[in-house]
C-alpha positions in Angstrom: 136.0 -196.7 35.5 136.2 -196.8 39.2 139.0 -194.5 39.9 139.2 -191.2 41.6 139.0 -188.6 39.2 140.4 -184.8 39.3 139.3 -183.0 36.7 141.1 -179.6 35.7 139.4 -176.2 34.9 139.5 -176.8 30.8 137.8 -179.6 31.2 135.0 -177.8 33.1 135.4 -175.0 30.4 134.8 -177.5 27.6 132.1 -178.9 29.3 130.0 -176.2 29.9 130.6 -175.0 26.2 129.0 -178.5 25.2 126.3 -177.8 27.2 126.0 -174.1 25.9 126.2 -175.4 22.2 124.0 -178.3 22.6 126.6 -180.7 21.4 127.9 -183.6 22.7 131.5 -183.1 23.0 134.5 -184.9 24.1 134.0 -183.3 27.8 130.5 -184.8 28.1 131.6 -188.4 26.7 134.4 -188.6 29.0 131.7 -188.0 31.8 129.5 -190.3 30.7 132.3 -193.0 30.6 132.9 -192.2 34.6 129.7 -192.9 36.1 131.6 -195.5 39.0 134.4 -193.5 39.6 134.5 -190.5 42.6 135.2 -187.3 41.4 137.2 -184.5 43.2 137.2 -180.7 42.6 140.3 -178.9 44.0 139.7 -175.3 45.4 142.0 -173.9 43.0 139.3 -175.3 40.0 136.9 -173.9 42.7 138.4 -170.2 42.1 138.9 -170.7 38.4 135.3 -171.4 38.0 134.7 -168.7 40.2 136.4 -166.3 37.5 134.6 -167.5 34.7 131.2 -168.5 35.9 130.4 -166.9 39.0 129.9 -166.9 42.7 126.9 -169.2 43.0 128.2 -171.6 39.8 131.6 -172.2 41.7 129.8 -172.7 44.7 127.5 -175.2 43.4 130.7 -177.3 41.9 132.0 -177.5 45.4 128.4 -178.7 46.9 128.2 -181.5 44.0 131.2 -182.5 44.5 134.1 -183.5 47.2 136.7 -180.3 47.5 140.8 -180.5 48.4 142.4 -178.1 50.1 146.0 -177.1 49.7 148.9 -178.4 52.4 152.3 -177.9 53.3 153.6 -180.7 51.3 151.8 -179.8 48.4 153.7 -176.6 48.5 156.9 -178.5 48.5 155.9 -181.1 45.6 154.6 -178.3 43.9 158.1 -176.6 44.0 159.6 -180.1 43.0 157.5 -180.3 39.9 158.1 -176.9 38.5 162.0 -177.5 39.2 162.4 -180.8 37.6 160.0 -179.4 34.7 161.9 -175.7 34.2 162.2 -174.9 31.1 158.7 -176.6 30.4 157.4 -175.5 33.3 153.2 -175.9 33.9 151.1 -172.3 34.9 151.3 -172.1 38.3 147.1 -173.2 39.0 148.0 -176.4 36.5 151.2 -177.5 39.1 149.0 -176.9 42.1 146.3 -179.6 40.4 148.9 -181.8 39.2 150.1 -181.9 43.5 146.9 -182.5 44.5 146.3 -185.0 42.4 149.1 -187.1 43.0 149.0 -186.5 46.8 145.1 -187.9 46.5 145.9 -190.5 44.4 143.5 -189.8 41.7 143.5 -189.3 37.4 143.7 -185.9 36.3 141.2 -185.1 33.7 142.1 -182.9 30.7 143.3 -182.2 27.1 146.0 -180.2 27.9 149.2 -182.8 26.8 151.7 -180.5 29.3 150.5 -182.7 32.0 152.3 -185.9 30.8 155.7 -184.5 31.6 154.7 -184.9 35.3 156.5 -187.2 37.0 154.3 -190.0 39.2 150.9 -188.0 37.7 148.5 -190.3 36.4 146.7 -188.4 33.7 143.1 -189.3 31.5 143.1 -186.9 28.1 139.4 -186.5 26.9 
């Protein structure tokens, strides 16, 4: 896999439950399958993280890894997504990833099968 990859805050969450159970886990398999391929974090992962594991934690993710910012023109594809998706609509941090990865031309990561309804979003399930 030599692809950019974008990976969404449930599949950090997984991940670090692997890690806390000791199992190897879907999360952890996928990762080992993308050793050649450049992975992103997006600030809004950044925050999430932030929530759930801490200052320092979320502050490490960002050091090991490439962060995006948000732009204009995300803010407008964002709008576009949630429009054309209404009634099925993603949570608001899930359209924001879902712009950024399409804008930076990489894969987003997850298991969350919402994602698929995204127009022009090239999506990996794990």
């Amino acid at each position: 896999m030599h692809a950019t990859l974008l990976f969404d805050n449930t599949f950090y969450s997984d991940y670090e439950a692997e890690i806390d159970a000791g199992q190897v886990g879907p999360a952890q398999r996928f990762l080992q399958s993308a050793t050649k391929a450049k992975i992103i974090v997006s600030i809004v992962t950044i925050a999430e993280y932030y929530e759930r594991y801490g200052r320092e934690a979320a502050a490490l993710l960002a050091v090991n890894h490439p962060a995006i910012g948000l732009h204009f023109a995300d803010a407008l594809k964002c709008g576009e997504i949630q429009t054309r998706l209404a009634a099925k609509r993603l949570g608001e941090n899930d359209a924001w990833l879902a712009t950024q990865a399409i804008r930076s031309g990489a894969t987003l990561v997850t298991r969350d099968r919402r994602f698929k309804d995204v127009h022009g979003l090239s999506v990996a399930y794990y």
